[in-house]
N, CA, C and O of each residue as an XYZ file, in Angstrom:
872
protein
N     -22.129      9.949     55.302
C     -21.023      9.305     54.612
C     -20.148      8.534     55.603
O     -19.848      9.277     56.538
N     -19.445      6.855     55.777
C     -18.891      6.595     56.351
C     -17.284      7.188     55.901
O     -16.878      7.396     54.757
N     -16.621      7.356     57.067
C     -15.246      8.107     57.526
C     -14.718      7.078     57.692
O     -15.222      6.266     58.468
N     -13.560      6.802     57.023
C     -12.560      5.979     56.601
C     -11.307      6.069     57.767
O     -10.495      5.235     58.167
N     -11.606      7.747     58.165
C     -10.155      7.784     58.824
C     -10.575      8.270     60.018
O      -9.971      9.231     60.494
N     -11.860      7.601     60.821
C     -12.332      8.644     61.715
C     -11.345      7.927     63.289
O     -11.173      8.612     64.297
N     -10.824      6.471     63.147
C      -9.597      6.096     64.322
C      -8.329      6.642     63.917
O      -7.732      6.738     64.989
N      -7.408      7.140     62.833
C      -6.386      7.538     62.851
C      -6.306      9.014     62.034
O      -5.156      9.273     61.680
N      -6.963      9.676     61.797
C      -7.489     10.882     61.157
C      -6.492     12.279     62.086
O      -6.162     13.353     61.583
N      -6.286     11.948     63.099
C      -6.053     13.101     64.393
C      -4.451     13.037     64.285
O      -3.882     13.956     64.874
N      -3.639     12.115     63.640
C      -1.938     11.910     63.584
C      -1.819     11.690     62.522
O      -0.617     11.454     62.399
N      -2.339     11.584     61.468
C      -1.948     11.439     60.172
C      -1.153     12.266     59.699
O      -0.164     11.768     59.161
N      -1.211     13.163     59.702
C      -0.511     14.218     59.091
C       1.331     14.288     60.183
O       2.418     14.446     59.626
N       1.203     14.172     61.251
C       2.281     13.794     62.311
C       2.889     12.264     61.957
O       4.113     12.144     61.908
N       2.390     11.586     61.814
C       2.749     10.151     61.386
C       3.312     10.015     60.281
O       4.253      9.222     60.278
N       3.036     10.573     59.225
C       3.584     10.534     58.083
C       4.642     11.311     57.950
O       5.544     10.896     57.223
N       4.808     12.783     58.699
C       6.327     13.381     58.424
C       7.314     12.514     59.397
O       8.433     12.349     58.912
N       7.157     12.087     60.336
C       8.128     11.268     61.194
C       8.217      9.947     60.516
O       9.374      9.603     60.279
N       7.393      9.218     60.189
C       7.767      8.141     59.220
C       8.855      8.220     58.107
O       9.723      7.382     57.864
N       8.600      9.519     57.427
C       9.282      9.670     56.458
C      10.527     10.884     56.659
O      10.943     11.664     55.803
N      10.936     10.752     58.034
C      11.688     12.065     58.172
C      11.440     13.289     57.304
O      12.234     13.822     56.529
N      10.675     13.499     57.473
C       9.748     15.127     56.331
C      10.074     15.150     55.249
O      10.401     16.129     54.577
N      10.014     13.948     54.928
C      10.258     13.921     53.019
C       8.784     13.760     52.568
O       8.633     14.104     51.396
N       7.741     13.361     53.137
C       6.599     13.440     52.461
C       5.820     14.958     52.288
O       5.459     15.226     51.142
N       5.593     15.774     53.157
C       5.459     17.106     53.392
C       6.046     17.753     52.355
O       5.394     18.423     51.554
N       7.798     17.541     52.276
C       8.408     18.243     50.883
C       7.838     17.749     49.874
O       7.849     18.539     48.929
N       7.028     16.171     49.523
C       6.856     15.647     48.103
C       5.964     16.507     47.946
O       6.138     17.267     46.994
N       4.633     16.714     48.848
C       3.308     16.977     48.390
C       3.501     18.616     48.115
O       2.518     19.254     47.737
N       4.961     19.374     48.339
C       4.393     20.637     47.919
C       5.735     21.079     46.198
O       6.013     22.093     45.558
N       6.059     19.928     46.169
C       7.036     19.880     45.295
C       7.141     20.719     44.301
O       7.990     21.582     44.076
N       5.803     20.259     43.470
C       4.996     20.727     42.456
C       4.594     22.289     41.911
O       4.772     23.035     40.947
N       3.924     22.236     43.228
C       3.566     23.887     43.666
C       4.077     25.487     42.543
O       3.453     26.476     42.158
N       5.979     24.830     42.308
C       6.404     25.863     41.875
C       5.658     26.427     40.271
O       5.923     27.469     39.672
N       4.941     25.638     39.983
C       4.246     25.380     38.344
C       3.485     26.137     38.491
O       2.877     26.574     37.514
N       3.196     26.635     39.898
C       1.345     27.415     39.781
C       2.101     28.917     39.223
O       3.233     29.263     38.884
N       0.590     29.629     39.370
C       1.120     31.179     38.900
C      -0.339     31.552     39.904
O      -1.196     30.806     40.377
N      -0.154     33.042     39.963
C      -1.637     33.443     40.742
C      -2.704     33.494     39.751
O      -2.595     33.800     38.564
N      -3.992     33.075     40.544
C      -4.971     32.995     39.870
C      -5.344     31.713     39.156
O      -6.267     31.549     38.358
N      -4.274     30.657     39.680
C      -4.683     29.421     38.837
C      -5.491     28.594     39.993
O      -5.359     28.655     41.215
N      -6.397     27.776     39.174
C      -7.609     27.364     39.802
C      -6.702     25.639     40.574
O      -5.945     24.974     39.867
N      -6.902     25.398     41.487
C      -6.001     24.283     41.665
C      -7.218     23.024     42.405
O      -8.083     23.581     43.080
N      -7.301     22.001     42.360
C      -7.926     20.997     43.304
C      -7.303     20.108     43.963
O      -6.562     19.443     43.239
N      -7.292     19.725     45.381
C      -6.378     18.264     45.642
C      -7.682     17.757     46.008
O      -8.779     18.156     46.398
N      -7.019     16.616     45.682
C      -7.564     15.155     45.630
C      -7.808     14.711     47.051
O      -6.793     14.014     47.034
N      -8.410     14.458     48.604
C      -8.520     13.551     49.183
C      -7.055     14.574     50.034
O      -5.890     14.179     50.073
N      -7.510     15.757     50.562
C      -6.925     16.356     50.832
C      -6.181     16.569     52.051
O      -5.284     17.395     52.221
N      -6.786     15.487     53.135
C      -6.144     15.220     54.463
C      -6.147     16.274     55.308
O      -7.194     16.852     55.598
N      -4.507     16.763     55.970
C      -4.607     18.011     57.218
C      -4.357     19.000     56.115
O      -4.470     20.142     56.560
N      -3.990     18.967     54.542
C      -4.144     20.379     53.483
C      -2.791     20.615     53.637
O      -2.749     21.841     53.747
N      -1.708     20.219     53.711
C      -0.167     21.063     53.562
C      -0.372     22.031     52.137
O      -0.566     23.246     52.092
N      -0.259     21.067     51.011
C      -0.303     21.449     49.484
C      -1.497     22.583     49.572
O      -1.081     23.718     49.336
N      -2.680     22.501     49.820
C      -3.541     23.010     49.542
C      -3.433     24.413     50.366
O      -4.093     25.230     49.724
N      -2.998     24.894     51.267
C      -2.405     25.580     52.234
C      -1.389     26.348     51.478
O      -1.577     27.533     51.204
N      -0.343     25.722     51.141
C       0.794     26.701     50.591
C       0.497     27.527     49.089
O       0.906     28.611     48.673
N      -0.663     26.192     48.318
C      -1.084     26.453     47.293
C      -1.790     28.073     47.345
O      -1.806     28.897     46.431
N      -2.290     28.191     48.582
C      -3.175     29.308     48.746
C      -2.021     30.157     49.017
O      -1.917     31.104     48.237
N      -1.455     30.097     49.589
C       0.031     31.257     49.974
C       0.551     31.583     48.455
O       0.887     32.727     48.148
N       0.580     30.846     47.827
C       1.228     30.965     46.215
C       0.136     32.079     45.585
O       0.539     33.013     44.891
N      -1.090     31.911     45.854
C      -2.259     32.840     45.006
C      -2.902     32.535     44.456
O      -3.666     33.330     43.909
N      -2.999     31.081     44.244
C      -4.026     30.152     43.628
C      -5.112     30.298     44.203
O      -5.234     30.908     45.265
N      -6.291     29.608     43.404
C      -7.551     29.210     43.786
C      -7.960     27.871     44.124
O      -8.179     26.866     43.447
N      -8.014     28.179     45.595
C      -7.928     26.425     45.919
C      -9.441     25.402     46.221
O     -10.214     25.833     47.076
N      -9.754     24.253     45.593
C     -10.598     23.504     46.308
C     -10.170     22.464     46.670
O      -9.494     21.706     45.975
N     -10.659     22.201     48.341
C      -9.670     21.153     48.703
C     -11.116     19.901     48.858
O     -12.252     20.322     49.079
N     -10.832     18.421     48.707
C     -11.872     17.232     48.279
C     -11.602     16.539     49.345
O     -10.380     16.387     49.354
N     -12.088     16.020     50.276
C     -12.117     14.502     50.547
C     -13.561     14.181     51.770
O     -14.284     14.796     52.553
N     -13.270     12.519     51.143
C     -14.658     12.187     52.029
C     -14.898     11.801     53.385
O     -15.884     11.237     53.859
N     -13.612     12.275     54.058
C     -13.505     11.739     55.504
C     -13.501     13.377     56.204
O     -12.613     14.224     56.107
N     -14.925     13.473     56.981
C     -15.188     14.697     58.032
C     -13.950     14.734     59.362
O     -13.727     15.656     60.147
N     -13.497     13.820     59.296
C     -12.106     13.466     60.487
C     -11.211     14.464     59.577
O     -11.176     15.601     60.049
N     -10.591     14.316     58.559
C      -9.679     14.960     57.873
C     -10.023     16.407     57.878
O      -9.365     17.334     58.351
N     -11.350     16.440     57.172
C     -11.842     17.904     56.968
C     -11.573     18.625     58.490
O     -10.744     19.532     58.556
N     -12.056     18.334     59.295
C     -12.177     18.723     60.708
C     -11.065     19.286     61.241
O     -11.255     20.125     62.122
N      -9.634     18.959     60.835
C      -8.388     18.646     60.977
C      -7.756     19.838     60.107
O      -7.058     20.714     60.618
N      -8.078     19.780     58.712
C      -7.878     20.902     57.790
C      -8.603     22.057     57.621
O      -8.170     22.953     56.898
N     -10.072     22.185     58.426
C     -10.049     23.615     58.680
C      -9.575     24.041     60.091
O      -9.383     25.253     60.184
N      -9.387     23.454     60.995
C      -8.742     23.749     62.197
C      -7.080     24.484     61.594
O      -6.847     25.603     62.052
N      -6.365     24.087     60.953
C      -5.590     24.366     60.046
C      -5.521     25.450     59.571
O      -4.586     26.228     59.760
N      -6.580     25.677     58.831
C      -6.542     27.121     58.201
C      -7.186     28.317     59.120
O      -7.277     29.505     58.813
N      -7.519     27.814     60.073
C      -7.783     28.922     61.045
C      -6.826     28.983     61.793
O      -7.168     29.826     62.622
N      -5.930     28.670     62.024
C      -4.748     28.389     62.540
C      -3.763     29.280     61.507
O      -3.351     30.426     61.688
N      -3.582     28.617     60.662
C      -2.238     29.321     59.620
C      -3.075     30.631     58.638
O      -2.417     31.214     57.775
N      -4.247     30.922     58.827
C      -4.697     31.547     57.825
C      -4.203     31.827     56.663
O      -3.462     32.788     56.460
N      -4.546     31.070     55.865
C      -3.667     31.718     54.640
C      -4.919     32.854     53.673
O      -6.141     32.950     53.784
N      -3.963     33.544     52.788
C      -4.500     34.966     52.294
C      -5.650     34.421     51.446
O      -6.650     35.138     51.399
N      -5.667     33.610     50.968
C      -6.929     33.632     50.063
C      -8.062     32.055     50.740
O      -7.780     31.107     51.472
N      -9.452     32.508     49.969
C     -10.225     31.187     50.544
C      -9.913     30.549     50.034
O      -9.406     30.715     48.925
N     -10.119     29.167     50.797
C     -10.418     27.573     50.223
C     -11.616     26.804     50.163
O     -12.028     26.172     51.136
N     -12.209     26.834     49.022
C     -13.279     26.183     49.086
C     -13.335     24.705     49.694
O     -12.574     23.930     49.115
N     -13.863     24.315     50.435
C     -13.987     22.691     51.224
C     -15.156     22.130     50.899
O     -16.279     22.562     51.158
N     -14.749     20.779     50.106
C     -15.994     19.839     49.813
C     -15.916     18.703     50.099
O     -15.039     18.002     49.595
N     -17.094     18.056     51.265
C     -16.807     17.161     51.896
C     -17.714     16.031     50.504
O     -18.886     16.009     50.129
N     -16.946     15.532     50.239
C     -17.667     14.667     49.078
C     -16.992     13.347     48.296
O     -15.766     13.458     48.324
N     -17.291     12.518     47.826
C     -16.637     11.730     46.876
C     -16.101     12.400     45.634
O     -16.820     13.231     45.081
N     -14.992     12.141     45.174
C     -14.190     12.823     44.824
C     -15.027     12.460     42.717
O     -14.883     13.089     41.669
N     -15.711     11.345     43.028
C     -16.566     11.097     41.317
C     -17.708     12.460     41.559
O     -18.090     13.045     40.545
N     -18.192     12.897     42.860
C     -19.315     13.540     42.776
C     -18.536     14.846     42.134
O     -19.258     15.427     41.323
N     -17.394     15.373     42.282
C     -16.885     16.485     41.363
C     -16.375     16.687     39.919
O     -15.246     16.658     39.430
N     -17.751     16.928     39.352
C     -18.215     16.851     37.893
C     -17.576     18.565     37.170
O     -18.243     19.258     36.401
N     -16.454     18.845     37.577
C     -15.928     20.257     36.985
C     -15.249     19.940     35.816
O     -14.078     19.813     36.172
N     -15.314     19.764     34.763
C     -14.460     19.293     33.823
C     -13.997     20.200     32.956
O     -14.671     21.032     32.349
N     -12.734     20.019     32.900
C     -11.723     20.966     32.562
C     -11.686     22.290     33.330
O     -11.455     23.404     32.860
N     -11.913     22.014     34.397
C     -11.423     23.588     34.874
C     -10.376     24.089     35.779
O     -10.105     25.215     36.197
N      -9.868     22.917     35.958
C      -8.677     23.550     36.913
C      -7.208     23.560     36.111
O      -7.150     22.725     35.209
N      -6.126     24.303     36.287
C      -5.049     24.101     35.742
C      -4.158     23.145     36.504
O      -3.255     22.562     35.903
N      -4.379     22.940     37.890
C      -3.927     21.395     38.265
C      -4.489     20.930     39.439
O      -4.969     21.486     40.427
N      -4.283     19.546     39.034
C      -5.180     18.711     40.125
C      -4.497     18.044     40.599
O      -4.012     17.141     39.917
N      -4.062     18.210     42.304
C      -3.291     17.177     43.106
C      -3.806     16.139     43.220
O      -5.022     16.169     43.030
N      -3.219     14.827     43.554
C      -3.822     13.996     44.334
C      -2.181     13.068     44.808
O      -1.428     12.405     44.095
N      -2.117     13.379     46.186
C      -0.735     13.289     47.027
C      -0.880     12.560     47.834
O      -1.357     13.112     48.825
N      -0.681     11.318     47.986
C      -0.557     10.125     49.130
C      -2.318      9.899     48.725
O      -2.998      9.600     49.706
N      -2.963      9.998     47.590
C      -4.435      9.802     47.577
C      -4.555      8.173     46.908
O      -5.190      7.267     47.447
N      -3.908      8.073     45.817
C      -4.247      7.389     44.892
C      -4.151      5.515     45.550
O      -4.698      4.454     45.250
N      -3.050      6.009     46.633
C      -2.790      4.168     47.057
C      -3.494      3.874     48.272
O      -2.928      3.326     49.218
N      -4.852      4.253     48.296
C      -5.686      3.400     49.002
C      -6.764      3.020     48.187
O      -7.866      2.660     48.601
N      -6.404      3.115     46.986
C      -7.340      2.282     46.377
C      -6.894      0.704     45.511
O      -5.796      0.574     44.971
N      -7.792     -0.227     45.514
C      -7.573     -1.498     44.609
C      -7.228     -1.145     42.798
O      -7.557     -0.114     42.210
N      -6.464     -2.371     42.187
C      -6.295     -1.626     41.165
C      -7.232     -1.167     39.849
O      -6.855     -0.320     39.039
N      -8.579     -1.904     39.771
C      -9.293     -1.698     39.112
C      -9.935      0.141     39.685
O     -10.181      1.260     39.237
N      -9.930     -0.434     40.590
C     -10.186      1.585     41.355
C      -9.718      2.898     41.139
O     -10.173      4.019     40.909
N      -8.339      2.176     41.346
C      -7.427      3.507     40.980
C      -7.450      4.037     39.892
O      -7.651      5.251     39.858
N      -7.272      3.367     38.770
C      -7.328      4.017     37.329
C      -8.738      4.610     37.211
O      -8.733      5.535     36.398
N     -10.029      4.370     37.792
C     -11.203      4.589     37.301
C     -11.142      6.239     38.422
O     -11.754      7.256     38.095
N     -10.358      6.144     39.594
C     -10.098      7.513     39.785
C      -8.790      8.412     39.349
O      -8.618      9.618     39.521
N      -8.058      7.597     38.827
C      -6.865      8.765     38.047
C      -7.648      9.242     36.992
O      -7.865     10.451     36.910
N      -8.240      8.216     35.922
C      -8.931      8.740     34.539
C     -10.107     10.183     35.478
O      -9.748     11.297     35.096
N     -10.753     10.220     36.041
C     -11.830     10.599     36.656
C     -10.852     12.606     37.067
O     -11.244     13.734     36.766
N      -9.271     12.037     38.001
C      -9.312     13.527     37.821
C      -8.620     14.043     36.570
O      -8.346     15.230     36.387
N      -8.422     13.290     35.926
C      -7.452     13.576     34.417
C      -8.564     14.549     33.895
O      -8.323     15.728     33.640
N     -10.295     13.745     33.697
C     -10.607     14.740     32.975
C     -11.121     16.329     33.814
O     -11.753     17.173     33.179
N     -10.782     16.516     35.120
C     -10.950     17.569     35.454
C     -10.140     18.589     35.322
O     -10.580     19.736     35.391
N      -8.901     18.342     35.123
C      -7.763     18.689     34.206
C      -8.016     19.855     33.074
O      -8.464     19.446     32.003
N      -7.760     21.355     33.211
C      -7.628     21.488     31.687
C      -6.938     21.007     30.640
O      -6.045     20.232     30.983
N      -7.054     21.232     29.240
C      -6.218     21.225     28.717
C      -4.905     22.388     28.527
O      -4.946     23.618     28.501
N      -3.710     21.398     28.404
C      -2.962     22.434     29.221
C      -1.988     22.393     30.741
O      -0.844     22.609     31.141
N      -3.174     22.011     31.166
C      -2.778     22.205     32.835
C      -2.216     20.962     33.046
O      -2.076     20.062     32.218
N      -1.753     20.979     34.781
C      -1.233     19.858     35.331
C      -2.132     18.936     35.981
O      -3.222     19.286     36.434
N      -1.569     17.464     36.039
C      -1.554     16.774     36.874
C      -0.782     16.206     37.698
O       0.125     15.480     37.293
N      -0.991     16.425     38.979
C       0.250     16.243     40.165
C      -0.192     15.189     41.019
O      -1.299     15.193     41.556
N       0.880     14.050     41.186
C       0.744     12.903     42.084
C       2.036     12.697     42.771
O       3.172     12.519     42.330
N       1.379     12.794     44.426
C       2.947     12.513     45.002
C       2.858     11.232     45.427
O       1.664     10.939     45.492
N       3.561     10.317     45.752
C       3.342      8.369     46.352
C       4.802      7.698     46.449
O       5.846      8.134     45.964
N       4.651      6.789     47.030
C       6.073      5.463     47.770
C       5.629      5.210     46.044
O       4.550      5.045     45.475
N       7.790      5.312     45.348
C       8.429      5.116     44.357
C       7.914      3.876     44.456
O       7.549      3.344     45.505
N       7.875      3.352     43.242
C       8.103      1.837     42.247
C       9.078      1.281     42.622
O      10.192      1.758     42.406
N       8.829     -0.299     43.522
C      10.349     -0.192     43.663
C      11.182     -0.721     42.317
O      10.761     -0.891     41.173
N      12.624     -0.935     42.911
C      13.497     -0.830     41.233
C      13.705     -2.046     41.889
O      13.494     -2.482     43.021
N      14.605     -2.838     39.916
C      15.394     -3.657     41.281
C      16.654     -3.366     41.895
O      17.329     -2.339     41.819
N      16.908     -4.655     42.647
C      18.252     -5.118     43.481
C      17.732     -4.471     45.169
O      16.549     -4.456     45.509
N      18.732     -4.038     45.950
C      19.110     -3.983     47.229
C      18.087     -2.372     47.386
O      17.583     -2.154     48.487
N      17.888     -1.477     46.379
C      17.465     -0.176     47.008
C      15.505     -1.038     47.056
O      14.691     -1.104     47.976
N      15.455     -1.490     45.737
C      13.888     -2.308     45.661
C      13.378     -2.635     46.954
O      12.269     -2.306     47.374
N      14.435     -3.448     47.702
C      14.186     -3.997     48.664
C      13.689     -3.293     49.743
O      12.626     -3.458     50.341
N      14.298     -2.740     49.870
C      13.798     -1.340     51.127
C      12.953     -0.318     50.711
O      12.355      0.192     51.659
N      12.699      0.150     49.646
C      11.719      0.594     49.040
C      10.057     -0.074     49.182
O       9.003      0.531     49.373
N      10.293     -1.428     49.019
C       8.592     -2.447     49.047
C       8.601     -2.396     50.574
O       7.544     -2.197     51.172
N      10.209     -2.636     51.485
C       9.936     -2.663     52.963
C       9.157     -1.151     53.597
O       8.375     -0.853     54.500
N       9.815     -0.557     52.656
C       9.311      1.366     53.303
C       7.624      1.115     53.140
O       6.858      1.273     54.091
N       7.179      0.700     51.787
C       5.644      0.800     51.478
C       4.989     -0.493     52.256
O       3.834     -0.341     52.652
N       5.429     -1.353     52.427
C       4.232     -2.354     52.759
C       4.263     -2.173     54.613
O       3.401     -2.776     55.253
N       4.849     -1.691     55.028
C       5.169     -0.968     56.639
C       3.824     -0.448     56.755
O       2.803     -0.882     57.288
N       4.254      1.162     55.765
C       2.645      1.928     55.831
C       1.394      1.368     55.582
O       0.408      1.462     56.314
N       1.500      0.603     54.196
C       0.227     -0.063     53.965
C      -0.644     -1.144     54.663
O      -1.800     -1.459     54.381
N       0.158     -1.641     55.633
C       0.128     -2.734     56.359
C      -0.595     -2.031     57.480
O      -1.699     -2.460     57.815
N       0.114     -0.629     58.298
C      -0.827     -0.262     59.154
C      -2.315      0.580     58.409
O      -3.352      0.676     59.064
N      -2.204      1.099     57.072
C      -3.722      1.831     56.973
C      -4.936      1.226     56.655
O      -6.097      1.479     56.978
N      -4.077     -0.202     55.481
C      -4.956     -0.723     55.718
C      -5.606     -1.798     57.095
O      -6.669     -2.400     57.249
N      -4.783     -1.701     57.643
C      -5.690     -2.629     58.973
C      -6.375     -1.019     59.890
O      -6.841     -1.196     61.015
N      -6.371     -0.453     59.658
C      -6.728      0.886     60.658
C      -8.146      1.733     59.931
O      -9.138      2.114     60.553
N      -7.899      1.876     58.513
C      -8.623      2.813     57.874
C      -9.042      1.468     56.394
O      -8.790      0.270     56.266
N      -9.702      2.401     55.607
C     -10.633      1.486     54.506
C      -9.588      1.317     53.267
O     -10.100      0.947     52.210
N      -8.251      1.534     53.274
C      -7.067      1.613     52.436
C      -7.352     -0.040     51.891
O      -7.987     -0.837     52.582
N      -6.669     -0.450     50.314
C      -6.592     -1.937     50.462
C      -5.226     -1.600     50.221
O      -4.490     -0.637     50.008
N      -5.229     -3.313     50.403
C      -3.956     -3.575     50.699
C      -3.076     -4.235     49.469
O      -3.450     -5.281     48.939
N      -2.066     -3.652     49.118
C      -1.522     -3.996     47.716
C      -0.277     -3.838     46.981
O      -0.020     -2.733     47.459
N       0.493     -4.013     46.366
C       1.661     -3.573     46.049
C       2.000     -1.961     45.021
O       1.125     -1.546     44.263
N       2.819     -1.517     45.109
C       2.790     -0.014     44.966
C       2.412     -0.352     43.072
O       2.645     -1.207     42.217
N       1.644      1.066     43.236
C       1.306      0.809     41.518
C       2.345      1.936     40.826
O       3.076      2.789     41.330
N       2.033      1.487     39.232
C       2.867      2.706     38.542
C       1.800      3.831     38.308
O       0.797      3.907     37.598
N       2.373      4.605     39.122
C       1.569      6.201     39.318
C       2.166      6.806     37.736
O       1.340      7.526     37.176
N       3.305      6.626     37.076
C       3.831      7.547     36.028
C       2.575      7.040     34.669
O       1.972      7.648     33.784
N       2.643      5.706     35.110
C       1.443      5.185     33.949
C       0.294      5.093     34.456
O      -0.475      4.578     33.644
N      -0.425      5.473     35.882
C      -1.749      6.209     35.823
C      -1.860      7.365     35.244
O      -2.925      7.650     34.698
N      -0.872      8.189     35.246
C      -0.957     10.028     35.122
C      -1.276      9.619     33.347
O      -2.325      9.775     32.724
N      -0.131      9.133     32.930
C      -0.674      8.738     31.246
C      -1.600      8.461     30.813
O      -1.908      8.888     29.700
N      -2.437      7.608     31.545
C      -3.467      7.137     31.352
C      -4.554      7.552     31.485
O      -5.649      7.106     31.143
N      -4.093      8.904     32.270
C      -5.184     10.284     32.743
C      -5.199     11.197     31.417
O      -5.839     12.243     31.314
N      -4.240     10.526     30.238
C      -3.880     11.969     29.245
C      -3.339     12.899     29.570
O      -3.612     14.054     29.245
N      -2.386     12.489     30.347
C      -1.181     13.611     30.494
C       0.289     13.168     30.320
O       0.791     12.305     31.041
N       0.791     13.644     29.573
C       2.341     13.223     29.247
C       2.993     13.727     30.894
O       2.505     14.450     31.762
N       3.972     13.161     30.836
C       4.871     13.317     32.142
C       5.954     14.117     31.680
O       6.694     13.709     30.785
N       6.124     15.391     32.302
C       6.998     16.599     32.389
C       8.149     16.224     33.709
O       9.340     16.161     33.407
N       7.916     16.093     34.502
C       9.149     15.920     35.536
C       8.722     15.285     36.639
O       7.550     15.327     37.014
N       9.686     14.626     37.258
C       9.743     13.187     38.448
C      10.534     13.845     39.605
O      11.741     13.606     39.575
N      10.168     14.496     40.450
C      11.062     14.668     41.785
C      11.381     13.875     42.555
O      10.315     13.528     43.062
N      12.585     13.026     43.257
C      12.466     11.711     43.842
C      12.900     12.428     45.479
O      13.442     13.526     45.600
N      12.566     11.637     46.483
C      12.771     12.280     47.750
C      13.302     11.060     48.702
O      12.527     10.154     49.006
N      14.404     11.073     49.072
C      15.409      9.684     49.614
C      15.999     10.218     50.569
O      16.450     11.340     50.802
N      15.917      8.986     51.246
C      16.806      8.598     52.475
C      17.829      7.952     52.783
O      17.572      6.755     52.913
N      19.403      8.343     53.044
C      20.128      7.046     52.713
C      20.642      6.880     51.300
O      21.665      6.219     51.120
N      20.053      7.390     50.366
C      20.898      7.358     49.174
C      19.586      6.350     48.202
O      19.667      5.997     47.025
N      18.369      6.073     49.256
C      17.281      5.530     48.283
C      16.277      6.120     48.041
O      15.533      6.259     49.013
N      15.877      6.621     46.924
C      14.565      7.066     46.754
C      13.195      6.506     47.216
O      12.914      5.390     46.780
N      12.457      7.006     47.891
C      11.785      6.357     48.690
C       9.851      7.139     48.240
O       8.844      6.443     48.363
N       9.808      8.693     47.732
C       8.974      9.363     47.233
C       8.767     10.067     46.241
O       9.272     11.189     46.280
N       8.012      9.707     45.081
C       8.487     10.710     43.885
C       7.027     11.514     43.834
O       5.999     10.921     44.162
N       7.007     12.820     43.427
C       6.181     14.154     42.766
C       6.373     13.385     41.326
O       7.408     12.978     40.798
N       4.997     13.330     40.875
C       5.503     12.993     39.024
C       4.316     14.089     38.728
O       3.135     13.980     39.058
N       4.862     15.045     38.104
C       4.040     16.211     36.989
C       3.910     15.730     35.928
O       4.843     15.444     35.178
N       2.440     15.524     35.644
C       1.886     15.369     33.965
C       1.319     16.767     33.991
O       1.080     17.525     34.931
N       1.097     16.952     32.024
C       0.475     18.180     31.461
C      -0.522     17.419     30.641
O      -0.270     16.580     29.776
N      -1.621     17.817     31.021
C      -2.649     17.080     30.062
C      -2.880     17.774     28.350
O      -2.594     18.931     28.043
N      -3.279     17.054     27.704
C      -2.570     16.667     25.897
C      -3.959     17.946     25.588
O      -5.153     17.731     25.798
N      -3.437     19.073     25.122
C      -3.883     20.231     24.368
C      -5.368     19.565     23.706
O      -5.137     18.413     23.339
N      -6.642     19.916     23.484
C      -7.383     19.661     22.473
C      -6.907     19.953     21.224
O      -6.355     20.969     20.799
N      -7.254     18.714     20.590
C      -6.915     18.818     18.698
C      -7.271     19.958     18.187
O      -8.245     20.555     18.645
N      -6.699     20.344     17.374
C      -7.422     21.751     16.782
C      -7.976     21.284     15.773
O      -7.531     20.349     15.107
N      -9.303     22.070     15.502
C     -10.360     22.036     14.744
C     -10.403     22.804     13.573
O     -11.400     22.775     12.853
């Protein structure tokens, strides 16, 4: 499999809390508080594993996804390091090759969704929507929409900074921030709550929790 992140794979996880003065670290475990023990959880394109890590400290059942062996490499060094109490299953794979449908009660995908183009992205939000129970969550953490006026401004400056270096570094494209609240919808999940995470008085990262839409009763 080619590795996307096999030149910047080793600071990613360092780069991104200093970029964001550790507001990204807080987005990706935001969520978390929704689990209960024993709930089956997946992230998406899982990087050095913060979420997936604490997720396991919580009592969940974790599988952590992504297709870059640089990352993986990085995130079990990690868990041999922090051991946390329960296993994590690790699958080095494309994230379409995980055909589990409906079985998890939530599926992260945290700083995952914006390296993809936009015809892409939706064909992987729909993709973990249906891995989704019904019931359960869907969790996306990502650089806010910007709004307008003066906060907008520094908001597109905060995102096109990052995007500007991953995509020239790693296989990221390059693009303007999408609406993550209307991918999660579009995954069939109504949106339950928006955590925003700012600097300065601007929101700069939001956690958006969807619950995916109950099967009809029969």
């Amino acid at each position: 499999m080619k590795d996307g992140y096999w030149l910047v794979g080793f600071q990613y996880e360092f780069t991104g809390t200093v970029y964001s003065l550790g507001r990204i670290p807080r987005c990706k475990k935001a969520m978390l508080k929704h689990l209960r023990p024993g709930d089956r959880v997946l992230v998406a394109g899982v990087g050095h594993g913060t979420e997936a890590v604490e997720a396991s400290r919580l009592g969940a059942d974790v599988t952590a996804v992504d297709l870059s062996e640089t990352m993986l490499k990085h995130f079990r060094r990690r868990i041999e390091r922090e051991n946390p109490p329960g296993p994590i299953r690790v699958v080095h794979d494309d994230i379409f090759n995980v055909q589990e449908t409906g079985q998890y009660d939530m599926v992260i995908a945290n700083f995952f969704l914006n390296v993809f183009s936009e015809t892409r992205v939706r064909e992987v939000a729909n993709h973990l929507g249906t891995l989704v129970k019904p019931g359960g969550y869907f969790v996306v953490g990502e650089f806010v929409l910007p709004e307008p006026g003066w906060r907008g401004i520094i908001q597109k400056i905060n995102w096109y900074i990052a995007i500007s270096i991953y995509s020239s570094t790693t296989e990221a494209v390059f693009h303007p921030v999408w609406d993550y609240p209307g991918l999660v919808k579009g995954a069939g999940c109504e949106i339950l709550d928006i955590e925003y995470f700012t600097i300065g008085g601007v929101s700069l990262y939001w956690s958006i929790l969807g619950r995916k839409n109950p099967a009809p009763a029969v």
